[in-house]
Rosetta silent file (secondary structure, phi, psi, omega in degrees, C-alpha in Angstrom):
SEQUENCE: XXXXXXXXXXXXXXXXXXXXXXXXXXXXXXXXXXXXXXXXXXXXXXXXXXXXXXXXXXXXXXXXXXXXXXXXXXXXXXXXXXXXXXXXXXXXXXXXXXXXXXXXXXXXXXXXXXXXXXXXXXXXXXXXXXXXXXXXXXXXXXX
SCORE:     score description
SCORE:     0.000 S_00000001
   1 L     0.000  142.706 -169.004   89.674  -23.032 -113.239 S_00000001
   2 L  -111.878   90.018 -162.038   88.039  -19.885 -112.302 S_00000001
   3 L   -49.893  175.286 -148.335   90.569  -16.954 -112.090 S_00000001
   4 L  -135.594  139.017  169.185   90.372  -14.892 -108.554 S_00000001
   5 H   -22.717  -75.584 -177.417   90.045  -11.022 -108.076 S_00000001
   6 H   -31.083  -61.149 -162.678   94.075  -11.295 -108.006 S_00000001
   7 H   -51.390  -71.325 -127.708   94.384  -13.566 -111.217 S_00000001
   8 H   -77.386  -28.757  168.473   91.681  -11.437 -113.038 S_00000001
   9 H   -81.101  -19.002  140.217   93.944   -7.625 -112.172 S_00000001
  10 H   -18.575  -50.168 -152.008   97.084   -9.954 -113.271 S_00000001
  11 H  -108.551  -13.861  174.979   95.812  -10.363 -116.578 S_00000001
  12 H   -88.204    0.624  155.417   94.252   -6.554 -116.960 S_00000001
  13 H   -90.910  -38.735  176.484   97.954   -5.578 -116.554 S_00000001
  14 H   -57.785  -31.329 -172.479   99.336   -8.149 -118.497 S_00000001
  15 H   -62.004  -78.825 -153.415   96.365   -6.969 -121.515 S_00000001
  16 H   -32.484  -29.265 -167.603   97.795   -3.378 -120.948 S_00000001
  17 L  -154.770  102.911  152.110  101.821   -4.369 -121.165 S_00000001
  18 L   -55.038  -37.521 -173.326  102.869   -8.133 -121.526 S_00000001
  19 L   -91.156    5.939  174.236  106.164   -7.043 -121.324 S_00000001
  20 L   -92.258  172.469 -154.494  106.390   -5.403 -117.991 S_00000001
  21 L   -67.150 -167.835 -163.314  108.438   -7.037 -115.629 S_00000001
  22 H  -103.648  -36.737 -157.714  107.247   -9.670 -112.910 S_00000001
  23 H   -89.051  -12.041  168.408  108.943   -7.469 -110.224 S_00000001
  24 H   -71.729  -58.031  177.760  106.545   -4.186 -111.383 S_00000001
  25 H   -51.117  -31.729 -175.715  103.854   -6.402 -111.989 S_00000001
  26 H   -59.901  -55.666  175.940  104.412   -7.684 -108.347 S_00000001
  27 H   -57.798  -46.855 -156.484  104.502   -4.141 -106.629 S_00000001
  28 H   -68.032  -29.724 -179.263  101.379   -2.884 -108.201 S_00000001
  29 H   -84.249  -10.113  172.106   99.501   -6.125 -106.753 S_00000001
  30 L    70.050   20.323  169.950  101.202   -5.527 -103.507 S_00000001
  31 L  -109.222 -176.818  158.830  102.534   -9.484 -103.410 S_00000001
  32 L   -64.234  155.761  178.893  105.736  -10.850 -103.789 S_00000001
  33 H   -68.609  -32.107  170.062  107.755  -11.522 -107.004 S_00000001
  34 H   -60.925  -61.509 -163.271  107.753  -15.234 -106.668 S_00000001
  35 H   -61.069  -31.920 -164.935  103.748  -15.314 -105.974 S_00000001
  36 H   -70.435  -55.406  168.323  103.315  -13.393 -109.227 S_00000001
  37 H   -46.246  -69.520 -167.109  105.356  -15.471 -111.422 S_00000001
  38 H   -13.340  -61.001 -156.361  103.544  -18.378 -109.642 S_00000001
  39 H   -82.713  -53.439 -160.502  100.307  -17.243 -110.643 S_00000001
  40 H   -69.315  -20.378  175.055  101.267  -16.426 -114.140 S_00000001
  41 H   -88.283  -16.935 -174.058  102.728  -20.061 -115.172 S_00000001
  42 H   -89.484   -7.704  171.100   99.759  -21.317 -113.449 S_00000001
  43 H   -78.907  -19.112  139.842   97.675  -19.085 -115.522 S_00000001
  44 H   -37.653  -53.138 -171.339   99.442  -20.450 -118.396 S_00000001
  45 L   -85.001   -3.513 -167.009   99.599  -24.052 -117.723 S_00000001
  46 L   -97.139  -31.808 -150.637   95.786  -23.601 -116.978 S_00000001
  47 L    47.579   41.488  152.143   95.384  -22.099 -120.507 S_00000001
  48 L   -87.010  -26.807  170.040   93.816  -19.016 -119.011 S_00000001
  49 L  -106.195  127.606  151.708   96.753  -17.163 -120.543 S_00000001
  50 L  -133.470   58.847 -164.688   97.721  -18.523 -124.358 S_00000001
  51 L   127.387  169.872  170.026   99.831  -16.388 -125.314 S_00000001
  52 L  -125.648  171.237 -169.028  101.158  -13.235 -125.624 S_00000001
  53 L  -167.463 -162.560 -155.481  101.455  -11.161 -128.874 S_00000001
  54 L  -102.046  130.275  133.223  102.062   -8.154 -130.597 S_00000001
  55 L   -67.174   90.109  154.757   99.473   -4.811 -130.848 S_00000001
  56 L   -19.003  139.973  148.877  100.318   -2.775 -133.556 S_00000001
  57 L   -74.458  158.468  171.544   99.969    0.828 -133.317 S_00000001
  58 L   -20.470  -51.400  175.203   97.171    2.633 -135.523 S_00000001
  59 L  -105.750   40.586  171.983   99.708    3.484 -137.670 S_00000001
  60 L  -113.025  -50.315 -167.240  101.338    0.225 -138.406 S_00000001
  61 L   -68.204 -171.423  168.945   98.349   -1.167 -139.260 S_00000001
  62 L   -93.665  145.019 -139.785   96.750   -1.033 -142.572 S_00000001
  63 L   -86.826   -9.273  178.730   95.024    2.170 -143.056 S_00000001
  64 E  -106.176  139.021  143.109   91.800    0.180 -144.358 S_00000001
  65 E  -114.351  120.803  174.731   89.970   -1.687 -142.491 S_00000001
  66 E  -126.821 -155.097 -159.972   86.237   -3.735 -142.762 S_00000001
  67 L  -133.512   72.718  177.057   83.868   -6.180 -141.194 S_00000001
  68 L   -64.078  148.900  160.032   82.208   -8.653 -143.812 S_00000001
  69 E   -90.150  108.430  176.688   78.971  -10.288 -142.922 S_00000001
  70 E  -123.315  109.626 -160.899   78.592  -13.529 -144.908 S_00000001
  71 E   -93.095  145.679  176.730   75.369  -15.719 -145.139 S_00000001
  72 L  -156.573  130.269  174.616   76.315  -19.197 -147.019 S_00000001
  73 L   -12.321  137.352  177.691   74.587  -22.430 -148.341 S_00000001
  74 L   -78.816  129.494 -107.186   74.115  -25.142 -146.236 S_00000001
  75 L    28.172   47.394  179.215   77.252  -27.439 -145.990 S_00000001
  76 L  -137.679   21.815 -155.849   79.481  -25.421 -147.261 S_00000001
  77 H   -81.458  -30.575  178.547   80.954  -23.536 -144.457 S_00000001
  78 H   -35.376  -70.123 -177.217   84.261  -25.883 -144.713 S_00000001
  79 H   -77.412   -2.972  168.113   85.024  -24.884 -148.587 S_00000001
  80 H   -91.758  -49.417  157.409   84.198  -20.907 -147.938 S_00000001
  81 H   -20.593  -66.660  169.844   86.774  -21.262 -145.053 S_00000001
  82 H   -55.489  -52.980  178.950   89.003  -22.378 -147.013 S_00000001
  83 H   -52.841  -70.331 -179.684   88.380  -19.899 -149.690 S_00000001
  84 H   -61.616   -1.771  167.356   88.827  -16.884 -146.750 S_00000001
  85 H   -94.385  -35.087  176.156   91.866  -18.391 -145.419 S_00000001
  86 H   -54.558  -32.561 -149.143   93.509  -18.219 -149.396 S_00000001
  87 L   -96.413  122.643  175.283   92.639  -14.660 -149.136 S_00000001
  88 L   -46.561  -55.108 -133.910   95.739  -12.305 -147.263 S_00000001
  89 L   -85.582  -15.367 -163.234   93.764   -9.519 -146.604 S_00000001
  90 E   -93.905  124.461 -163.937   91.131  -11.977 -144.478 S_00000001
  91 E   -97.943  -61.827 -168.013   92.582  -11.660 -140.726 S_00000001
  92 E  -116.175  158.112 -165.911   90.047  -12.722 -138.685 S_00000001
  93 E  -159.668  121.418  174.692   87.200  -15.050 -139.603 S_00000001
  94 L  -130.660  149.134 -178.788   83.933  -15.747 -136.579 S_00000001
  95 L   -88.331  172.804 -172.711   80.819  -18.084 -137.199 S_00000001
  96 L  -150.735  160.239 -173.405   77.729  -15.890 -135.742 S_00000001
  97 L   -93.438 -149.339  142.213   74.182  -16.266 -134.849 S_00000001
  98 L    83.132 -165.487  165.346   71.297  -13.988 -135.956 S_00000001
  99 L   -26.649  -33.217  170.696   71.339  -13.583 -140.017 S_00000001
 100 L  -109.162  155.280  138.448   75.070  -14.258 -141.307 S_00000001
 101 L   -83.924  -10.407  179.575   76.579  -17.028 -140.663 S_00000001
 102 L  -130.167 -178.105 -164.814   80.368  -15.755 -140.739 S_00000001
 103 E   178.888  107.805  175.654   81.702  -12.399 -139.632 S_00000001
 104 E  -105.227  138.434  160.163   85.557  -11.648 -141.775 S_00000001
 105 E  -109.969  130.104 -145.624   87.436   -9.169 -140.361 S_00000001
 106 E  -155.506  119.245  159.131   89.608   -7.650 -143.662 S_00000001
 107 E  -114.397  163.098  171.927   92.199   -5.048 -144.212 S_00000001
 108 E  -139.924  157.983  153.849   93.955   -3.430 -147.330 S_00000001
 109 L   -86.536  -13.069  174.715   96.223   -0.757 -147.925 S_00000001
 110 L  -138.834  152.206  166.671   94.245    0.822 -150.746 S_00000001
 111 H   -64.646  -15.264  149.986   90.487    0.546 -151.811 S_00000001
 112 H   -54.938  -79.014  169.260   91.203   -1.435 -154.482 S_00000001
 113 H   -14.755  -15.534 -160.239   92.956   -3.831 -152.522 S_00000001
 114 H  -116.844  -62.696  126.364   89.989   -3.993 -150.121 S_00000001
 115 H    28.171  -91.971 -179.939   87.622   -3.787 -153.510 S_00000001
 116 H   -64.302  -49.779  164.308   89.041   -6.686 -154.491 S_00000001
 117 H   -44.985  -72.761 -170.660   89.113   -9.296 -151.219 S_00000001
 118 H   -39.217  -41.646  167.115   85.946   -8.043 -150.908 S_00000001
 119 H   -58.379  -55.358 -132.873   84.543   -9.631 -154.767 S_00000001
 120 H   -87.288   17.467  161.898   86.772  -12.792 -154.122 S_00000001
 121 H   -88.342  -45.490 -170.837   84.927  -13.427 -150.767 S_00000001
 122 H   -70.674  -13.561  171.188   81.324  -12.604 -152.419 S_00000001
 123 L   -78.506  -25.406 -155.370   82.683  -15.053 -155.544 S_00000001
 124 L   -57.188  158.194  165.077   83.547  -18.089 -153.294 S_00000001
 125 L   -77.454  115.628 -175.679   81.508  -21.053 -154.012 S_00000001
 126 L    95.267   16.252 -152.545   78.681  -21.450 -151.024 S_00000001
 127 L  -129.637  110.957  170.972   78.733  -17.906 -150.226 S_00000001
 128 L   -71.143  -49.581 -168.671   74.696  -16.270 -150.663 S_00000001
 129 E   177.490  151.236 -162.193   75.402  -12.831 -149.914 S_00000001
 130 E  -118.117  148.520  147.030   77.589  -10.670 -148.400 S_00000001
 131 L  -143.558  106.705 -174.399   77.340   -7.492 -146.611 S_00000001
 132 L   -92.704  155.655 -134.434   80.520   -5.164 -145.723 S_00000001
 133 L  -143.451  117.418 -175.139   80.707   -2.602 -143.079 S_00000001
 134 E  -105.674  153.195 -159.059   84.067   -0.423 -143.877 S_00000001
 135 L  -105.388  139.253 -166.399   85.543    0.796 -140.336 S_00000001
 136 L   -83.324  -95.408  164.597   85.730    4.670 -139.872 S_00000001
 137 L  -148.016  173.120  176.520   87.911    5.376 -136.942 S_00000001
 138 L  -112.292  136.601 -159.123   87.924    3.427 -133.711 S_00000001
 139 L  -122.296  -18.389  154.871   86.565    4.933 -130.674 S_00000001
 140 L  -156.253  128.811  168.566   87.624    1.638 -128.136 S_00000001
 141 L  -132.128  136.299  173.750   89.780   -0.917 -128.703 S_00000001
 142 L  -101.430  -16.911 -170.142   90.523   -3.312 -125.628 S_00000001
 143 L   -20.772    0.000    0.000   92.354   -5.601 -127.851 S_00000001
């Protein structure tokens, strides 16, 4: 299913606030409260929406944040997955084209802490080299 102008401002209000109502969300689209809901279970039941969830603020989060790059042996992406899923600190985890094969997204609360995730990912078994990218400030997040 291919969402619709309507669907597609539906869901850029829904990014911005999940939690506002049906009957807000309704006005701002200029339909009815019924049509809105409609559209939102069918964007659900469609699995265009699958889920909803929490943002943190800035300062909730953990004040470190990086980006590993990780190139790794061939067959072995299974057991370094597993090895970055042992590790707390590993959040997010994407395969990628070009030069790495993985892309970890990793936070800590101190630079040890970050220090350290950071060895035990470059220790795993299958894992050639690493390169980590520590995050500065953020300048857009659509998230």
């Amino acid at each position: 299913m291919q969402p619709d102008e309507i669907d597609q401002k539906l869901m850029a209000l829904l990014r911005e606030n999940a939690r506002r109502p049906v009957a807000g969300l309704a006005r701002q689209l200029g339909l009815a409260r019924t049509t809105v809901q409609a559209r939102i279970d069918r964007l659900e039941t469609t699995g265009m929406i699958t889920g909803y969830t929490l943002r943190a603020s800035a300062a909730a989060r953990p004040p470190l944040q990086a980006t590993v790059l990780i190139s790794i042996e061939p067959r072995t992406g299974p057991d370094v997955l597993a090895r970055l899923r042992s590790l707390s600190g590993v959040l997010v985890v994407h395969t990628t084209s070009g030069r790495f094969d993985l892309l970890a997204q990793v936070v800590a609360q101190t630079t040890a802490e970050l220090d350290e995730t950071i060895d035990r990912i470059g220790e795993a078994r299958g894992v050639k080299s690493s390169e980590s990218l520590i995050h500065l400030a953020t300048k857009l997040d659509r998230t």
